[in-house]
Structure formats: C-alpha cells, structure tokens
Biopython code that builds the backbone (N, CA, C, O; Angstrom):
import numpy as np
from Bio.PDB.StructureBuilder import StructureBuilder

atoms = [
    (1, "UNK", "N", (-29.163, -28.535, -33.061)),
    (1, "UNK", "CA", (-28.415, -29.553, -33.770)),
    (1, "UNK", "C", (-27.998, -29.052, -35.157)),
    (1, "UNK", "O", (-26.815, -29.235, -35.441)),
    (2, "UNK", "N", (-28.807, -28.426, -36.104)),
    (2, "UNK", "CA", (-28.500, -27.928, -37.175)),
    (2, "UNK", "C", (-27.701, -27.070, -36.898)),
    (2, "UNK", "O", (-26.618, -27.308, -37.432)),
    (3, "UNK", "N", (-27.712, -25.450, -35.843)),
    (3, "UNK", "CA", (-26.986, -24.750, -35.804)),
    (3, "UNK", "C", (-25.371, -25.322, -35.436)),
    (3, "UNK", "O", (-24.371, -24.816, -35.945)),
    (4, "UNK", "N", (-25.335, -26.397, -34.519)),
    (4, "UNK", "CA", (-23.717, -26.564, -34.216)),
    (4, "UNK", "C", (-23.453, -27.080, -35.696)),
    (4, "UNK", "O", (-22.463, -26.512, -36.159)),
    (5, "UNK", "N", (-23.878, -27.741, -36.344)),
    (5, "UNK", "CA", (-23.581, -28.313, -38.155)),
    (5, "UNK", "C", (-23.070, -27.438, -38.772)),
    (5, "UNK", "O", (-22.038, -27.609, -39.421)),
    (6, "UNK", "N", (-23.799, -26.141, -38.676)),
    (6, "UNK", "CA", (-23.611, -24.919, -39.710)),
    (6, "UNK", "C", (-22.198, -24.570, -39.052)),
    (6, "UNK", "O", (-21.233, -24.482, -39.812)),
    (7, "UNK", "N", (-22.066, -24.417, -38.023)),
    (7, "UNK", "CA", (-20.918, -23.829, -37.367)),
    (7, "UNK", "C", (-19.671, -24.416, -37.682)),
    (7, "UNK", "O", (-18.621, -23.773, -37.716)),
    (8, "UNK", "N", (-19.785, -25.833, -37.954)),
    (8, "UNK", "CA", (-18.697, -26.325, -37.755)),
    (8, "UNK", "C", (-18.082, -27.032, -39.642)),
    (8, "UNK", "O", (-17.212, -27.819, -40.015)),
    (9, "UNK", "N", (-19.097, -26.216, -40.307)),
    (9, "UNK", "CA", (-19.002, -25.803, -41.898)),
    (9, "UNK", "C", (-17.753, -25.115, -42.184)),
    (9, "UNK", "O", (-17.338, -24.273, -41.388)),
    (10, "UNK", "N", (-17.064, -25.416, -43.332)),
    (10, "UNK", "CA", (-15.574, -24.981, -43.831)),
    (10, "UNK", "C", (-16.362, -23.401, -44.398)),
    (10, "UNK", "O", (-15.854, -22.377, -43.941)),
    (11, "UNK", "N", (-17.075, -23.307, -44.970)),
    (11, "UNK", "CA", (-17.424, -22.473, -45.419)),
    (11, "UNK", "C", (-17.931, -21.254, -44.616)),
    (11, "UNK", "O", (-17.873, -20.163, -45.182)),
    (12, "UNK", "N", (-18.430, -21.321, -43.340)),
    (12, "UNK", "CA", (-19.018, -20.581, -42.104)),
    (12, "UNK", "C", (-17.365, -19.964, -41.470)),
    (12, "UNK", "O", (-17.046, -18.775, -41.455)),
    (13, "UNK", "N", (-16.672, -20.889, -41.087)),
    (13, "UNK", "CA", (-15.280, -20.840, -40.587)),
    (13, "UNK", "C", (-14.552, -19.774, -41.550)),
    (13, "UNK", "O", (-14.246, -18.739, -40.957)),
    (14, "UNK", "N", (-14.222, -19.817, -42.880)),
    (14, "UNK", "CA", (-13.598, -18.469, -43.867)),
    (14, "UNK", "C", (-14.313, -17.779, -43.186)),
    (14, "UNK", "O", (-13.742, -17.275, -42.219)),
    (15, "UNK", "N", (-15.875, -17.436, -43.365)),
    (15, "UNK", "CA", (-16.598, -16.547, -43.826)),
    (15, "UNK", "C", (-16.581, -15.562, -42.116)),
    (15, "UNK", "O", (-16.851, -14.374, -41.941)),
    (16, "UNK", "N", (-16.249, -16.387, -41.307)),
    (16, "UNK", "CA", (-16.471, -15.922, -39.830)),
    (16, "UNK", "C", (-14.281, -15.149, -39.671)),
    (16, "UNK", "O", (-13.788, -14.446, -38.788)),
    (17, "UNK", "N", (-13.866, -15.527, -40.479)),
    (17, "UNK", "CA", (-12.750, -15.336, -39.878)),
    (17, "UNK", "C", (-12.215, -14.360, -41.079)),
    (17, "UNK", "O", (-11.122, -13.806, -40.961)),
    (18, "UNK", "N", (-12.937, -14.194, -42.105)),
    (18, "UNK", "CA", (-13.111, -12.913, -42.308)),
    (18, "UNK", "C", (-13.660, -12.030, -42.218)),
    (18, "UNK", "O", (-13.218, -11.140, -42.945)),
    (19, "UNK", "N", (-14.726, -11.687, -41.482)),
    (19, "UNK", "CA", (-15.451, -10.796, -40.448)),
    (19, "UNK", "C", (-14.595, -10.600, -39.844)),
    (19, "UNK", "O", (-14.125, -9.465, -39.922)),
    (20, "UNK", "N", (-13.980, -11.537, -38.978)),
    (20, "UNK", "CA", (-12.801, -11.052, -37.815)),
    (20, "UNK", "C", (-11.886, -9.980, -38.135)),
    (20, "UNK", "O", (-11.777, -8.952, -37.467)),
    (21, "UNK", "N", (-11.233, -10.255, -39.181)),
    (21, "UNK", "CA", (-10.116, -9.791, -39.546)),
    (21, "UNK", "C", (-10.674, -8.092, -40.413)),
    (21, "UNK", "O", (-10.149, -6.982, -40.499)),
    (22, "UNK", "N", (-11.829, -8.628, -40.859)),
    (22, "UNK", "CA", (-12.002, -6.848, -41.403)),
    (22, "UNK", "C", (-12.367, -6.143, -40.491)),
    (22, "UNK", "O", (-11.897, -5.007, -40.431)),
    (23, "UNK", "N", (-13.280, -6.569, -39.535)),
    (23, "UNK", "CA", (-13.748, -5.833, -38.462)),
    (23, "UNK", "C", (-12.422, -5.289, -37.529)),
    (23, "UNK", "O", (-12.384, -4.231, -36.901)),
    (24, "UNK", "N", (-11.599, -6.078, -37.601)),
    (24, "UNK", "CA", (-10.319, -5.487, -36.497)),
    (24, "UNK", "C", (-9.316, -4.622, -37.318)),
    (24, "UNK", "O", (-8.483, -3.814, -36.905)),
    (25, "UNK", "N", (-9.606, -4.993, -38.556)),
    (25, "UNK", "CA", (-8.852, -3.791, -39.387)),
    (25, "UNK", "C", (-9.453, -2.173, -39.090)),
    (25, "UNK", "O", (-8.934, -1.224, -38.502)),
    (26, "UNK", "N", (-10.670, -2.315, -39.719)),
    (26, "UNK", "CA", (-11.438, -1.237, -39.345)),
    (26, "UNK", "C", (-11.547, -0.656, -38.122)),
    (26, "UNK", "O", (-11.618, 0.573, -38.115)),
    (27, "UNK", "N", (-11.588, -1.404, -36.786)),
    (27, "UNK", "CA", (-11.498, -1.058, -35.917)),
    (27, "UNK", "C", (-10.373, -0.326, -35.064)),
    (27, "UNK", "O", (-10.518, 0.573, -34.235)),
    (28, "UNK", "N", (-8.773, -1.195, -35.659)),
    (28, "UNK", "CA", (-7.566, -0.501, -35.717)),
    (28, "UNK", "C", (-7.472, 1.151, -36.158)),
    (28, "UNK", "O", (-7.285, 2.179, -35.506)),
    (29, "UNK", "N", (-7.691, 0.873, -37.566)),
    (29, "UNK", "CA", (-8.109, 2.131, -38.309)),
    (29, "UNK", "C", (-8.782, 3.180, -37.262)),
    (29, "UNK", "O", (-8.344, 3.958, -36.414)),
    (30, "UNK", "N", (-9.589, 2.949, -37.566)),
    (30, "UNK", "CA", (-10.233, 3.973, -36.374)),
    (30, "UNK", "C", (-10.621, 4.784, -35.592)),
    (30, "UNK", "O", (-11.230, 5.854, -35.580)),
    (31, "UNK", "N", (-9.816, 3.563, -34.420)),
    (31, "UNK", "CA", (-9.046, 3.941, -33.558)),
    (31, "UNK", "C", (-7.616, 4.883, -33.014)),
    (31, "UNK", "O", (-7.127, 5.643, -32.178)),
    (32, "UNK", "N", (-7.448, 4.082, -34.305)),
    (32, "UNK", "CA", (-5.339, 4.793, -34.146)),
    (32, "UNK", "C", (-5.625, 6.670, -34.572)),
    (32, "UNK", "O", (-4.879, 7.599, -34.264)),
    (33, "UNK", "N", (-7.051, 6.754, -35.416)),
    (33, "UNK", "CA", (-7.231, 7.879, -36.017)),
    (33, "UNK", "C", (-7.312, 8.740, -34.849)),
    (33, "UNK", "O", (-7.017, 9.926, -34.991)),
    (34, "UNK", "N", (-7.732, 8.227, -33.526)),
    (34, "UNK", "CA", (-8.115, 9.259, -32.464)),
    (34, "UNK", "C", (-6.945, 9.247, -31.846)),
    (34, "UNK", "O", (-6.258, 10.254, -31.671)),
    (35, "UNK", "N", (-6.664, 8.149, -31.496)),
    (35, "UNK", "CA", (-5.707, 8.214, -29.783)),
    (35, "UNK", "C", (-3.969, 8.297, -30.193)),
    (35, "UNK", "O", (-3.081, 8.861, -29.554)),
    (36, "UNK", "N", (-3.839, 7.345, -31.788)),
    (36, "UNK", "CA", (-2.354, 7.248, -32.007)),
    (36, "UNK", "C", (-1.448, 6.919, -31.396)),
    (36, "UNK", "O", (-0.331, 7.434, -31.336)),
    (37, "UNK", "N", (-2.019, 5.660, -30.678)),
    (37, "UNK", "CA", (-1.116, 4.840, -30.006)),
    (37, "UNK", "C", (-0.629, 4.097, -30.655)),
    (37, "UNK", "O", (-1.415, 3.674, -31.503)),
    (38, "UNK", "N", (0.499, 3.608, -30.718)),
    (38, "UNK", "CA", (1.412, 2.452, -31.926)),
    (38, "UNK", "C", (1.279, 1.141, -30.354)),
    (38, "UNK", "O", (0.887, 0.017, -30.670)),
    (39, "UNK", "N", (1.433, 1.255, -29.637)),
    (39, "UNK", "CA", (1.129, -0.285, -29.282)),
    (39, "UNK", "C", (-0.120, -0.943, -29.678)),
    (39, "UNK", "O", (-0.062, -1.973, -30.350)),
    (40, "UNK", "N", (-1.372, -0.384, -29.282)),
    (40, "UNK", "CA", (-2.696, -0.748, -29.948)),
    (40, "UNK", "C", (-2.233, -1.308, -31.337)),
    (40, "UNK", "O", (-2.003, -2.516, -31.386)),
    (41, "UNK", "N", (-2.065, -0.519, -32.529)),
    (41, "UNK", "CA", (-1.975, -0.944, -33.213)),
    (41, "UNK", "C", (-1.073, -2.228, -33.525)),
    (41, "UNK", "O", (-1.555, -3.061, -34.292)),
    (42, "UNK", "N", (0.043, -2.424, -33.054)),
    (42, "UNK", "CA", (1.106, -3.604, -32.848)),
    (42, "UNK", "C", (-0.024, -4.847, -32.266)),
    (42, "UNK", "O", (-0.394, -5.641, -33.131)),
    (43, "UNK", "N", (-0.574, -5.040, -30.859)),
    (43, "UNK", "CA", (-1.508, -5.740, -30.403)),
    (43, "UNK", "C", (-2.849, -6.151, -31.485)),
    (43, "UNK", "O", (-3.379, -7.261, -31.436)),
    (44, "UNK", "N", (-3.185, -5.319, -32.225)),
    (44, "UNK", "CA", (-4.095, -5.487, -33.504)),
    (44, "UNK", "C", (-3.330, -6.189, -34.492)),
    (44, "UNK", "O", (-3.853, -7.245, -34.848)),
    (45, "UNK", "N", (-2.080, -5.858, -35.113)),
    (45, "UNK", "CA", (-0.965, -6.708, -36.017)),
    (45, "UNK", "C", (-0.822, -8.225, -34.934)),
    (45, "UNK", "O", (-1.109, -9.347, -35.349)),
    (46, "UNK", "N", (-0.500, -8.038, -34.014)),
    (46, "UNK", "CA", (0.090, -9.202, -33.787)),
    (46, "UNK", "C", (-0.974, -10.420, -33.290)),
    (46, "UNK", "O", (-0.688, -11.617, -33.290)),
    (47, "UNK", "N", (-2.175, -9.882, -32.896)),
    (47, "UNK", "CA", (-3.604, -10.804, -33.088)),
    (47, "UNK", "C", (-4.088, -10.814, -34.645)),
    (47, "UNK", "O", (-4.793, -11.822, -34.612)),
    (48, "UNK", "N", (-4.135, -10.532, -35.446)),
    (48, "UNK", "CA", (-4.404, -10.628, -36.737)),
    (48, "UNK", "C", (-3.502, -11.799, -37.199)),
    (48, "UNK", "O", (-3.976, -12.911, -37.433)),
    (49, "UNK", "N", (-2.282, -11.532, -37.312)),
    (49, "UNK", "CA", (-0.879, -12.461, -37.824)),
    (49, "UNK", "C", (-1.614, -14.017, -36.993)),
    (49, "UNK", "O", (-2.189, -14.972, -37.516)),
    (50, "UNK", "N", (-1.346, -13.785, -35.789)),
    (50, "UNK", "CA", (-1.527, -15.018, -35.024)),
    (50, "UNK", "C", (-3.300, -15.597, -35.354)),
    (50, "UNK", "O", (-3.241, -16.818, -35.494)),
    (51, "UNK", "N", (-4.265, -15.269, -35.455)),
    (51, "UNK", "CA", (-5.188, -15.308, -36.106)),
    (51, "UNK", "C", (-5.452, -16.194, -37.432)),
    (51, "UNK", "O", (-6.267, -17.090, -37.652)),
    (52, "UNK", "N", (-4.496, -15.629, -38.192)),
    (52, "UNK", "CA", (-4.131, -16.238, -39.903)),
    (52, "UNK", "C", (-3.333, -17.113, -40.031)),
    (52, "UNK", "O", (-3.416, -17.955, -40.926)),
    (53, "UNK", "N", (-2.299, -17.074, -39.054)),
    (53, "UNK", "CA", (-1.487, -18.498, -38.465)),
    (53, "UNK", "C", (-2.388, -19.688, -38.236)),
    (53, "UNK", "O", (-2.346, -20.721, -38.904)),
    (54, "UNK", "N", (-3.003, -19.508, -37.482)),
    (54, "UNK", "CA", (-3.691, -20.409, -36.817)),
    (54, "UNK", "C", (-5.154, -20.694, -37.663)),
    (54, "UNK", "O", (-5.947, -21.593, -37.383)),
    (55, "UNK", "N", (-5.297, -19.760, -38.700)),
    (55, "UNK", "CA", (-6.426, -20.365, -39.274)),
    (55, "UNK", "C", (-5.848, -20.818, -40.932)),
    (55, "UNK", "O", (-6.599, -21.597, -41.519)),
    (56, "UNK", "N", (-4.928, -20.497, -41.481)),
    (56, "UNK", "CA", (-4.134, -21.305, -42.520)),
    (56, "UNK", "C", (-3.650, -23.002, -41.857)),
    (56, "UNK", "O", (-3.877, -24.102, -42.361)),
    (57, "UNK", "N", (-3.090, -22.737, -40.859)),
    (57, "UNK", "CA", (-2.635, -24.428, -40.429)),
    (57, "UNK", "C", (-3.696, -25.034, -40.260)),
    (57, "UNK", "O", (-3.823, -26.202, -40.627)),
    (58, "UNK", "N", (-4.901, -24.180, -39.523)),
    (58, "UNK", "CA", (-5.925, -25.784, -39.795)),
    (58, "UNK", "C", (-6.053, -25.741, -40.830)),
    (58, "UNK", "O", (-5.746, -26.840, -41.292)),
    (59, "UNK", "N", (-6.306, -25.180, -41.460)),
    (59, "UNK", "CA", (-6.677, -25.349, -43.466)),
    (59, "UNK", "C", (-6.250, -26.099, -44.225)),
    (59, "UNK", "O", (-6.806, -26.960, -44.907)),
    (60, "UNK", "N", (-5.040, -25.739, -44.119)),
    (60, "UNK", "CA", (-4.342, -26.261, -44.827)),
    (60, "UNK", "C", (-3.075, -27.868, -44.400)),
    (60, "UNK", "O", (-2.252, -28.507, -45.057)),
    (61, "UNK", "N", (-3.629, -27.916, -42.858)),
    (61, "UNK", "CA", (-2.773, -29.229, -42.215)),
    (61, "UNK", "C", (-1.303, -28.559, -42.104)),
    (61, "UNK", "O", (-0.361, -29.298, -42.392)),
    (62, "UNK", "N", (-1.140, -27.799, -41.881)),
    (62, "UNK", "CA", (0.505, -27.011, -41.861)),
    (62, "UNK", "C", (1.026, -27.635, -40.645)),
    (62, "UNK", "O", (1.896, -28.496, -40.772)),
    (63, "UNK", "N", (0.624, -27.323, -39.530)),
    (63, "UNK", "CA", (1.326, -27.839, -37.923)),
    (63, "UNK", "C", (0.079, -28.187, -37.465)),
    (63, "UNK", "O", (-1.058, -28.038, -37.911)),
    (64, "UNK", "N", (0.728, -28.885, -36.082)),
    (64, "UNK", "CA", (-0.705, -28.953, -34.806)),
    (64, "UNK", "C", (-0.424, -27.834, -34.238)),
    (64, "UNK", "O", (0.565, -27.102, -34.277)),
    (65, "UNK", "N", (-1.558, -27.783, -33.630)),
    (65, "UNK", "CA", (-2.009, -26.375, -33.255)),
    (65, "UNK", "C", (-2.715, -24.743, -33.392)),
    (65, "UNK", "O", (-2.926, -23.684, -32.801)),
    (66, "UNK", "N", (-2.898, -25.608, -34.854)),
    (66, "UNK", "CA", (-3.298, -24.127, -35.806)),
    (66, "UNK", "C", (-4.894, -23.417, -34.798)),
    (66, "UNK", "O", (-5.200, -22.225, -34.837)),
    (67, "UNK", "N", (-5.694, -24.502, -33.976)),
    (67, "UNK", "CA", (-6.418, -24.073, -33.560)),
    (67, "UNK", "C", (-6.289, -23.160, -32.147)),
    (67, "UNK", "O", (-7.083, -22.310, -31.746)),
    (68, "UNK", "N", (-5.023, -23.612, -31.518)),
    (68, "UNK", "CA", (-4.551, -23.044, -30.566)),
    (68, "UNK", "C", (-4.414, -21.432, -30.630)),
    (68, "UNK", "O", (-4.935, -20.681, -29.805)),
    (69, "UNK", "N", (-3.644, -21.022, -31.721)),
    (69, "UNK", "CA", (-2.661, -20.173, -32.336)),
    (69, "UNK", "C", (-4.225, -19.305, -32.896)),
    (69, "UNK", "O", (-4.381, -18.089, -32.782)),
    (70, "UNK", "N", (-4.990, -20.011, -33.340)),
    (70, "UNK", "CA", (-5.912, -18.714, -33.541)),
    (70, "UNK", "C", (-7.128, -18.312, -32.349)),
    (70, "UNK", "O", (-7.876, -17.335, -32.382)),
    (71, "UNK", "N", (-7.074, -19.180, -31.507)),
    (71, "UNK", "CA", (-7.704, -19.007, -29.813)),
    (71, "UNK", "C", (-6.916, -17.635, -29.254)),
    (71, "UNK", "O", (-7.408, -16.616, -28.770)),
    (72, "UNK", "N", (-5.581, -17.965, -29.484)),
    (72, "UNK", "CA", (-4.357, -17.013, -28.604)),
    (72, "UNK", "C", (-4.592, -15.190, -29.780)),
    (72, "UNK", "O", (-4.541, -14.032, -29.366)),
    (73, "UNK", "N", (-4.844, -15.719, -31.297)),
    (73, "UNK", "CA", (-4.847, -14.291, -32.073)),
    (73, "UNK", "C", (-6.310, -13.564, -31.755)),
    (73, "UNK", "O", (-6.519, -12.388, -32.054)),
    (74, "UNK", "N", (-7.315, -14.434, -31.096)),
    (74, "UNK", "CA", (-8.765, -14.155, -30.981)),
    (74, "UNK", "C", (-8.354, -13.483, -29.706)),
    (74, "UNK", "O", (-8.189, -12.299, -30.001)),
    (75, "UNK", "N", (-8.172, -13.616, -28.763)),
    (75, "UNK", "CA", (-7.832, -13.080, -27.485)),
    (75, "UNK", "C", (-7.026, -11.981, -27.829)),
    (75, "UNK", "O", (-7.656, -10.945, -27.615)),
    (76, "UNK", "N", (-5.831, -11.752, -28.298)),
    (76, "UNK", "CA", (-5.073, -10.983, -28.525)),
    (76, "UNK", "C", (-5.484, -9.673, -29.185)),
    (76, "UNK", "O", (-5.095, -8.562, -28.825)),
    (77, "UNK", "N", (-6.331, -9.933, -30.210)),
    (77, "UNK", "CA", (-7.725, -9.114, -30.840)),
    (77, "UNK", "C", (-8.333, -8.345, -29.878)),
    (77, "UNK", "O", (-8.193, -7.125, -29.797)),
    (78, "UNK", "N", (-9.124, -9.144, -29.014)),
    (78, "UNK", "CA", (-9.932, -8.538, -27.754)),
    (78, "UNK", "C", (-9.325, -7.840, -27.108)),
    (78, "UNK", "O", (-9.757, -6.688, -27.087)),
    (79, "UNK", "N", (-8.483, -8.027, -26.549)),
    (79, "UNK", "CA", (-7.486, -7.553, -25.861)),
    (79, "UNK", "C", (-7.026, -5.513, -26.372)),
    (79, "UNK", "O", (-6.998, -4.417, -25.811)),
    (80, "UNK", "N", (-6.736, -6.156, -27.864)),
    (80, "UNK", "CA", (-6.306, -4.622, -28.193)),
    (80, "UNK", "C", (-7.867, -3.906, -28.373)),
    (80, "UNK", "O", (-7.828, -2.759, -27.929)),
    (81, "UNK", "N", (-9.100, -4.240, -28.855)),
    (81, "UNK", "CA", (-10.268, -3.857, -29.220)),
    (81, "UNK", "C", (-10.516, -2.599, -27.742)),
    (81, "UNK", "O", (-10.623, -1.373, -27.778)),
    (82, "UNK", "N", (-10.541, -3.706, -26.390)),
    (82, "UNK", "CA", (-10.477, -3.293, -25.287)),
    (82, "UNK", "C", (-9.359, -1.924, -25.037)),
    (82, "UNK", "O", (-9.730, -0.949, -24.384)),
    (83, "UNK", "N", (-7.992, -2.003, -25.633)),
    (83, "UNK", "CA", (-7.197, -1.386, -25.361)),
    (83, "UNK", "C", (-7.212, 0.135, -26.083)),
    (83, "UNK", "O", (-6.790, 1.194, -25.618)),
    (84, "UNK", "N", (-7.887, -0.145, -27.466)),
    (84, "UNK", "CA", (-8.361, 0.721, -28.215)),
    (84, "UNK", "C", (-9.293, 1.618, -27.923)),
    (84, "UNK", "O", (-9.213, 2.789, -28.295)),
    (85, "UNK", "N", (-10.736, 0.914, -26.889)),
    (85, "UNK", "CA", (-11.324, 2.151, -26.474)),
    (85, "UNK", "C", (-10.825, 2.490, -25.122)),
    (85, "UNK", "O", (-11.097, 3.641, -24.781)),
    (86, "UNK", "N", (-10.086, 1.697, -24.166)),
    (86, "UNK", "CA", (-9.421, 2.863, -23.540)),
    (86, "UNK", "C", (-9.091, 3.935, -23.905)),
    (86, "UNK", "O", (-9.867, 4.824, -23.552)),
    (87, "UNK", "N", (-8.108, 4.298, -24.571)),
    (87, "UNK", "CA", (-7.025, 5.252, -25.417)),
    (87, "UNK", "C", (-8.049, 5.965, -25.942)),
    (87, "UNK", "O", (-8.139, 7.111, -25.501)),
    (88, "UNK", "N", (-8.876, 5.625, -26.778)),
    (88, "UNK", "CA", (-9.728, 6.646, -27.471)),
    (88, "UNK", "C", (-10.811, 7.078, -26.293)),
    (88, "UNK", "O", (-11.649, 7.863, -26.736)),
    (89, "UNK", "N", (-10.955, 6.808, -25.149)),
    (89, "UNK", "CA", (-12.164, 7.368, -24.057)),
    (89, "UNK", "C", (-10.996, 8.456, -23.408)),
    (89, "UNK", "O", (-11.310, 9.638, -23.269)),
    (90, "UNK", "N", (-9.531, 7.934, -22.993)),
    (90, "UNK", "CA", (-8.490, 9.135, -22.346)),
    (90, "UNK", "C", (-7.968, 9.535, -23.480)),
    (90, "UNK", "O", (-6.747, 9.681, -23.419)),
    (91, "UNK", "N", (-8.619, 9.845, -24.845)),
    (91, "UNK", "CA", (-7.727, 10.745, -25.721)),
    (91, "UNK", "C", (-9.381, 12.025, -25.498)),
    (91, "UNK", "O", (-9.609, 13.224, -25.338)),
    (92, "UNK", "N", (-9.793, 11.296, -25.574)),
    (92, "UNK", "CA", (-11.321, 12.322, -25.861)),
    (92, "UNK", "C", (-11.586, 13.273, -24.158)),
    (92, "UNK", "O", (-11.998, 14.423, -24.009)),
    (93, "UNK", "N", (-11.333, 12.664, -23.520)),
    (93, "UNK", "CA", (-10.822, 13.407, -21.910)),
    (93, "UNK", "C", (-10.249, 14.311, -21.831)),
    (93, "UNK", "O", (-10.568, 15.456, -21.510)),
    (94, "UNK", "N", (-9.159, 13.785, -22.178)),
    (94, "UNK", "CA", (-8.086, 14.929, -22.049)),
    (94, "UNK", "C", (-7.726, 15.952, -23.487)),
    (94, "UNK", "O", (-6.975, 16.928, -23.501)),
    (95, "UNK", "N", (-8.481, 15.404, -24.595)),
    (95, "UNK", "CA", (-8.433, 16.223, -25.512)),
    (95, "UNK", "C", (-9.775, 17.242, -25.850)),
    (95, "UNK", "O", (-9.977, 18.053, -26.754)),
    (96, "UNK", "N", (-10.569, 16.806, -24.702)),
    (96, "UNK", "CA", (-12.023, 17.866, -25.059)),
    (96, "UNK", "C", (-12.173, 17.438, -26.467)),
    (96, "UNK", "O", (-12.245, 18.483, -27.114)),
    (97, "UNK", "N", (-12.264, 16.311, -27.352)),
    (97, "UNK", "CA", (-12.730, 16.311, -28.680)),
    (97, "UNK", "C", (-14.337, 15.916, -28.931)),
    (97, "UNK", "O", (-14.797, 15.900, -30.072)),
]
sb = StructureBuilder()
sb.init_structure("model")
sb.init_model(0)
sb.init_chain("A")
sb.init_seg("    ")
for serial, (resi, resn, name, xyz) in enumerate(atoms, 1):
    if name == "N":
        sb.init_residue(resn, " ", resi, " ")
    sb.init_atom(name, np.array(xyz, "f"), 0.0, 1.0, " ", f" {name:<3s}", serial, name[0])
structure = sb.get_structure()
C-alpha cells in the first residue's frame, strides 16, 4: 500500500523518467560506438522525444494522452535497447572485436 503511494508521487515520476532518459542516452551512446547504426540511434531519438511528449503533457495538462504517448516512447526505447544489442552482438561477430 505504501509502495503503490510512493509510485504514484510527482516527485518519484521526474525522478523515474529521468533515469529513463539518461540511461537510454548512455545506452545509445554506447552502442552507436560499436555497431554505428543510424537507425538504432533514430529509434532511441524518436522514443526519447515521444517519452518527453508524453511526460510534459501530463505535467503540465498540455493534451489528453500525454500518458499514452509516453507508454508508446517507453516501448519504442525497448525496442531500440533490444535493437542495439543486436547490432552490437553482429558487429562483434563479424568484426572479431
């Protein structure tokens, strides 16, 4: 009961959705350092953007949906995270690094 409270804290919510966003920076980073794929990185931009979309509108009451829009940048995230160590497992394959 306390933990869903904490969770659902304005202050937990920044603090969690900036974790997100540095961690996928860093993780971009990285990544792109091995394999140098520009879609990965685009899929990392375009879950980040959608991410900050969606977590400014709830914030700030901008549109409905802001929670949607950062469900779709959270996925979109995963998505490239996933796509990222592909690329970097067939860069390290085929590059003997």
């Amino acid at each position: 009961r306390v933990l869903f409270r904490s969770l659902a804290n304005e202050v937990f919510e920044w603090a969690f959705f900036s974790a997100a966003i540095a961690f996928a920076l860093l993780a971009a980073a990285l990544g792109y350092r091995v394999h140098r794929a520009k879609g990965v990185l685009i899929g990392f931009a375009v879950g980040a953007g959608l991410l900050v979309m969606g977590r400014m509108a709830e914030a700030f009451e901008l549109f409905e949906g802001g929670g949607k829009l950062a469900i779709l940048g959270g996925l979109a995230l995963a998505g490239s995270h996933l796509a990222s160590l592909r690329c970097t497992a067939a860069c390290r394959a085929d590059c003997d690094c």
